[in-house]
C-alpha positions as CSV (number, residue, x, y, z in Angstrom):
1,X,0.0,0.0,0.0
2,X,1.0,3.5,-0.7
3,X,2.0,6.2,1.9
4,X,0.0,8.8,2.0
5,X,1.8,12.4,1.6
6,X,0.8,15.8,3.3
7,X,0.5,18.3,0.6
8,X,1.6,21.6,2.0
9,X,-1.7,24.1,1.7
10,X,-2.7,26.0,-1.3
11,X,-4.1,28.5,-2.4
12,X,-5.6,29.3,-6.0
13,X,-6.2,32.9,-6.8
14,X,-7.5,34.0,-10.8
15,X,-7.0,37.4,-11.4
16,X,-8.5,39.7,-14.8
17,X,-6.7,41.8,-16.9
18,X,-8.0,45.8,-17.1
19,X,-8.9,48.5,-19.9
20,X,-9.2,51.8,-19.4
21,X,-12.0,53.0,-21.4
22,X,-11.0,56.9,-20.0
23,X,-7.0,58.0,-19.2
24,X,-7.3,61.5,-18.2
25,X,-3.5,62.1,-17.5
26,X,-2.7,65.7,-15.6
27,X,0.5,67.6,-15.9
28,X,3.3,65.8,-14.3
29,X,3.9,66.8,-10.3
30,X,6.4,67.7,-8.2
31,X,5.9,64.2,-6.7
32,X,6.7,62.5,-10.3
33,X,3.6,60.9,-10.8
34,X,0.6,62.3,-13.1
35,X,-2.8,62.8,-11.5
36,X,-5.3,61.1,-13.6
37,X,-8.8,60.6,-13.4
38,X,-9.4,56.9,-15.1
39,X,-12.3,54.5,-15.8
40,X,-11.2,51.0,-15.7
41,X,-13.4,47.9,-16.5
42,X,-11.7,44.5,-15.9
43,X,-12.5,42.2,-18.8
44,X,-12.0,37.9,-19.4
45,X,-9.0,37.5,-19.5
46,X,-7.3,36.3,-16.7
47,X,-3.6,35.0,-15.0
48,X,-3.9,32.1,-12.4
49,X,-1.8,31.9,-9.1
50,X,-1.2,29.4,-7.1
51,X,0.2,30.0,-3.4
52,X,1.8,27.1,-1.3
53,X,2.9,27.3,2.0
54,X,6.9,27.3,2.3
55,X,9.4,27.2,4.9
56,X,10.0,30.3,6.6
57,X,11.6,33.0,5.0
58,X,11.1,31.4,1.5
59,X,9.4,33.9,-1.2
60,X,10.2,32.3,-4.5
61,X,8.2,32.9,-7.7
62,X,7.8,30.5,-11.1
63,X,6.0,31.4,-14.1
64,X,4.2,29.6,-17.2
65,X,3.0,31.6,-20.5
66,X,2.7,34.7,-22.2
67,X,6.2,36.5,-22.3
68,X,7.4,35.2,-19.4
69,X,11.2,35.6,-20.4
70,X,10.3,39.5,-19.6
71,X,9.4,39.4,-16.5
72,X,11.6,39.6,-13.4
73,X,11.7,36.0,-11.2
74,X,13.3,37.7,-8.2
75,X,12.8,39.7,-4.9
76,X,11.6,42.9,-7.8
77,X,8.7,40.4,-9.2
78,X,5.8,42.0,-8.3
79,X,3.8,39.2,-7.4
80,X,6.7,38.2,-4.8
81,X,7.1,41.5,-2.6
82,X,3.2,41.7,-2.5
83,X,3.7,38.8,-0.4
84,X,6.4,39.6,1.3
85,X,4.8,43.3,2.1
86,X,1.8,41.0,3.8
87,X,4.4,39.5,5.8
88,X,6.4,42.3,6.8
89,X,3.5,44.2,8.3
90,X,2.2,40.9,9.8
91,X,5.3,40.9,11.9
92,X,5.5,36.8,11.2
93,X,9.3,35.4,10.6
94,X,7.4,32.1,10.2
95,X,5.6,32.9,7.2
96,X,6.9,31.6,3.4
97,X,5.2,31.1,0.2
98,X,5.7,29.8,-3.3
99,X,4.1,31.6,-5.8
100,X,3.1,29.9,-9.5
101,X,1.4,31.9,-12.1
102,X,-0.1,30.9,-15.1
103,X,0.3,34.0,-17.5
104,X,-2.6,35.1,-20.1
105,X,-2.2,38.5,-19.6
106,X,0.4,40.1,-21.9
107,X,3.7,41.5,-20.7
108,X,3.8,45.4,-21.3
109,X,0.7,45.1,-23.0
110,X,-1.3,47.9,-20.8
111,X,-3.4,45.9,-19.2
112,X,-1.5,45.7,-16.0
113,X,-0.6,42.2,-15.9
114,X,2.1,42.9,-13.0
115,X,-0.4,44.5,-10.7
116,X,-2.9,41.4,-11.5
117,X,-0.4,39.0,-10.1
118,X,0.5,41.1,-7.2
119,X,-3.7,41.4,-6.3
120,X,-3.6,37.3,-7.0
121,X,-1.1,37.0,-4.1
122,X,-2.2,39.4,-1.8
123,X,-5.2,37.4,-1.6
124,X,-4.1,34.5,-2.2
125,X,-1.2,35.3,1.0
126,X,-3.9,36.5,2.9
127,X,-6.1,33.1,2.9
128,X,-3.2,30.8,2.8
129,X,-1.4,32.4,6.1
130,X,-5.1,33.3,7.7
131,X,-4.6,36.5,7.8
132,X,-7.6,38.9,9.8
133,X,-7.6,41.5,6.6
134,X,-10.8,43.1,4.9
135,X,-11.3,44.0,0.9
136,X,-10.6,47.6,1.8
137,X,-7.4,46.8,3.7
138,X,-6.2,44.6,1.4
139,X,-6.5,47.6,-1.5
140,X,-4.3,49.7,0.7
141,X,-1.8,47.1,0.5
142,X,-2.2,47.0,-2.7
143,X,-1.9,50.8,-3.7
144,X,1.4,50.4,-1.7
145,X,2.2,48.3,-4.5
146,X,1.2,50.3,-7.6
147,X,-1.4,52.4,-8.8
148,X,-3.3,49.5,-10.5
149,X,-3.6,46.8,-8.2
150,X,-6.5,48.1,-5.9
151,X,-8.7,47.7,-9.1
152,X,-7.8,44.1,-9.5
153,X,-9.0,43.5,-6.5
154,X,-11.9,45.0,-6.8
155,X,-13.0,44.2,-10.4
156,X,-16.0,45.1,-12.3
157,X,-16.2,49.2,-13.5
158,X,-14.9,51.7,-11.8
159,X,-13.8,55.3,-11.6
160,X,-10.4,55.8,-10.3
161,X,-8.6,59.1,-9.1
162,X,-5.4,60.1,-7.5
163,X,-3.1,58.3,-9.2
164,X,-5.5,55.6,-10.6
165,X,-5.8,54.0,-6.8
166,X,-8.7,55.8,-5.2
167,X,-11.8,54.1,-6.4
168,X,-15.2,54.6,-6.6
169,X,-17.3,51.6,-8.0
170,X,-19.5,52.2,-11.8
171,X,-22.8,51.0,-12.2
172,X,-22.5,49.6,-16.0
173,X,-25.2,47.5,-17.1
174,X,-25.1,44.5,-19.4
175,X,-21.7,43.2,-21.2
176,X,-19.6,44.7,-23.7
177,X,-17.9,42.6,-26.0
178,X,-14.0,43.2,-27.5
179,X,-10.9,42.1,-29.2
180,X,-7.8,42.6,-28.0
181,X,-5.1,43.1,-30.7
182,X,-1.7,42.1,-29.6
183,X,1.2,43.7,-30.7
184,X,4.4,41.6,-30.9
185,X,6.6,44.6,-29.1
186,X,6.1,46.2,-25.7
187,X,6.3,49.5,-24.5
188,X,7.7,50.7,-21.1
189,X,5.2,52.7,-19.2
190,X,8.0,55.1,-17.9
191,X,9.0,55.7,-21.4
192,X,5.2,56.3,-22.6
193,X,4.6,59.1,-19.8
194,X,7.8,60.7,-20.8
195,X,6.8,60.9,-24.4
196,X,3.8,62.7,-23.1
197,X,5.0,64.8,-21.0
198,X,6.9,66.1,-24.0
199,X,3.7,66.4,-26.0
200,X,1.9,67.5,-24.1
201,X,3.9,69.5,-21.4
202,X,0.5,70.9,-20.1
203,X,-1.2,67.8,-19.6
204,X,-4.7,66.9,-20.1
205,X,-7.7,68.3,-18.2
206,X,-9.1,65.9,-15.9
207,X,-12.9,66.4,-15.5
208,X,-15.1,63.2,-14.9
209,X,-16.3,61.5,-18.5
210,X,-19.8,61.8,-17.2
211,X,-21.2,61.1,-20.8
212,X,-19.1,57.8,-21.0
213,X,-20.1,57.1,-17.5
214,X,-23.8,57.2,-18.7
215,X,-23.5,55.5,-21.5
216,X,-21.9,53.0,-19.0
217,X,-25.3,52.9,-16.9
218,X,-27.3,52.1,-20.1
219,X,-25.0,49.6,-21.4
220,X,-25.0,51.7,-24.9
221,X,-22.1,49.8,-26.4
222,X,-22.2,52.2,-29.4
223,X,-22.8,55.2,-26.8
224,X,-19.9,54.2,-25.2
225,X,-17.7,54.0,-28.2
226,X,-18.5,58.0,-28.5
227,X,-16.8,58.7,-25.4
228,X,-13.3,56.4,-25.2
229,X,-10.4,58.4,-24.9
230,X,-6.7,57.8,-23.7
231,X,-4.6,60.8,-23.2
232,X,-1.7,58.4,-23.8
233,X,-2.3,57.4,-27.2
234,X,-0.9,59.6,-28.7
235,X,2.9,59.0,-27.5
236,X,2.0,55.1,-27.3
237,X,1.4,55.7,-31.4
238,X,4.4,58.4,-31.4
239,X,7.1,55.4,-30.4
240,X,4.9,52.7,-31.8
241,X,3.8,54.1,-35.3
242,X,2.8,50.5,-36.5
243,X,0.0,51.1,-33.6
244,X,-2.0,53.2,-36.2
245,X,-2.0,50.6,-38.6
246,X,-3.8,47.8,-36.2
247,X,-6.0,50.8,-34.8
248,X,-7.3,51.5,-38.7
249,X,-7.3,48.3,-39.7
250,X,-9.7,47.2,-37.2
251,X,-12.1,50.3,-37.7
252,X,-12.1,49.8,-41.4
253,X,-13.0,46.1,-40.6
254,X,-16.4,47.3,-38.5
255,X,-15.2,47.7,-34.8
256,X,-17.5,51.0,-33.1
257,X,-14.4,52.3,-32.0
258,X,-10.4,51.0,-30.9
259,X,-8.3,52.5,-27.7
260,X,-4.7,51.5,-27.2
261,X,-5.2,50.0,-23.7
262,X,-3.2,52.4,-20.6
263,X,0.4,52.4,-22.1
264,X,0.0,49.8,-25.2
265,X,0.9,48.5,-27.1
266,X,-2.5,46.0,-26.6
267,X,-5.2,47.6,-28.9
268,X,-8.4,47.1,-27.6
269,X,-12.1,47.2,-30.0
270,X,-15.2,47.5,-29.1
271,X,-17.6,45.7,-30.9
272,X,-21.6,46.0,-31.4
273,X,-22.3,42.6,-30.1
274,X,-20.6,39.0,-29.9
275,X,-21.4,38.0,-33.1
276,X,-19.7,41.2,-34.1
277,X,-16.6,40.2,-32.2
278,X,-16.6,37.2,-33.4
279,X,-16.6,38.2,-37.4
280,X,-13.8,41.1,-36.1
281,X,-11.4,38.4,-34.8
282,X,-11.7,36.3,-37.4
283,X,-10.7,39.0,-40.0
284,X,-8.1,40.4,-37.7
285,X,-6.3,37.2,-36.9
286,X,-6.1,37.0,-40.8
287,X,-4.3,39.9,-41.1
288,X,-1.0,40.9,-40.2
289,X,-1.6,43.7,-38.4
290,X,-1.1,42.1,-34.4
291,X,1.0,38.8,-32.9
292,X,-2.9,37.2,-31.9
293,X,-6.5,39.0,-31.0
294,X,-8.6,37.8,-28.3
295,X,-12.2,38.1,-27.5
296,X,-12.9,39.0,-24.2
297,X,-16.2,40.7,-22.4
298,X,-16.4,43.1,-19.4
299,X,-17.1,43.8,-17.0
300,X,-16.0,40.5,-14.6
301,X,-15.1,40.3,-11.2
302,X,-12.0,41.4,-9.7
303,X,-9.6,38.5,-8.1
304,X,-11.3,35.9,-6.5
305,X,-9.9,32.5,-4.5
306,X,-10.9,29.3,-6.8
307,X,-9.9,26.7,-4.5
308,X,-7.8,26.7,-0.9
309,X,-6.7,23.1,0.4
310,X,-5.3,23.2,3.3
């Protein structure tokens, strides 16, 4: 007869990607950040983390998937000093975690991939070492972070100030359906802002997008497709120029409109319905115009725990 083995506890964690449907970026301050006033939605497509319990002292990271040989597998992976930030302020030298991640989410893309895995193992961190932390606790860890992984905890639509970390939840009604173009470069979101910053040495106002907020509330995908607009698009398009040729080919192939998602280079269009999507996709992935397309719908849910064995 076979022995049986303990399995140390884990902890399963998927996480979405984001889109910001408004980037209103501000003149840089003295601070060096921009103030912005964004709208992010978190759409279907996701990264998986797994979190089992290690000896202490033991923070180690390994990775599976999209452009993993870009990202860091050290003490400066995100992902890792999330959890090691839980441990620090939890004052326990017994605590130690493996982290694995399954990566869908591209690298550079824009769509804060980084911050998604650092949300994944905050909560994942938090259930695997029982941890006494609320959702709203958790996000201030997380803004500690960066500016974009309080959203991925929290998921759905929302409006976000500050420096993209101070949220206030979006009623949006219904699904909106879009493909995600992409691109077989990245760009560096330092190097995007500084191209702005010389383009626009004013910055951009920042008043609410009430109408796209609206449109939002009535689930008026074409309504909505009015009122996109990233301030960063520009610069993204300025380094990338090849970005203008996925953004028209997709409008000449029927997409309601196309934003280059936060930094880029990941294209995102918005489409009238699925069927629409679908028909886009197909004619996209037939062009050479982006490395793959994806069809994804939003808004989903934020990070959530799919299994914990302990």
């Amino acid at each position: 007869m076979s022995e049986l083995v303990d399995l140390p506890p884990t902890v399963r964690v998927r996480v979405p990607a984001k889109l910001n449907l408004a980037l209103c970026v501000g003149p840089l301050a003295d601070d060096g950040y921009h103030p912005l006033t964004t709208v992010f939605q978190a759409v279907s497509l996701h990264d998986e983390l797994t979190a089992q319990e290690a000896e202490p002292g033991d923070f180690s990271v390994a990775m599976s998937g999209e452009g993993i040989d870009h990202v860091a597998m050290d003490d400066s992976n995100l992902a890792v000093r999330a959890a090691r930030l839980l441990a620090e302020n939890y004052g326990d030298d017994r605590l130690g975690v493996r982290l694995s991640i399954k990566k869908s989410i591209p690298v550079a893309g824009g769509m804060a991939g980084g911050s998604a895995d650092a949300a994944a193992a905050l909560l994942a961190c938090s259930v695997l070492w029982d941890l006494d932390i609320d959702p709203e606790e958790l996000r201030e860890y997380g803004a500690e972070l960066g500016s974009d992984v309080p959203f991925a905890l929290l998921g759905g639509t929302a409006i976000g100030t500050g420096r993209g970390d101070k949220l206030v939840p979006v009623l949006s009604r219904g699904s909106h359906h879009w493909v995600l173009a992409f691109a077989d470069f990245g760009l560096s979101t330092p190097a995007v802002y500084r191209r702005f910053d010389e383009l626009q040495p004013e910055g951009c106002d920042l008043e609410m997008p009430t109408e796209l907020i609206n449109a939002l509330s009535t689930g008026d995908s074409e309504e909505l497709a009015r009122h996109l607009r990233n301030d960063l698009a520009a610069a993204a398009i300025d380094l990338q120029p090849h970005l203008r040729t996925t953004i028209d080919a997709g409008l000449e192939c029927g997409a309601l409109a196309a934003i280059v998602s936060g930094s880029g280079p990941t294209v995102a269009f918005l489409c009238r319905n699925e069927e629409a999507a679908v028909a886009l996709s197909v004619t996209l992935g037939a062009q050479d115009v982006a490395r793959a397309v994806r069809r994804v719908v939003g808004p989903v849910a934020g990070a959530r725990l799919i299994t914990s064995c302990a």
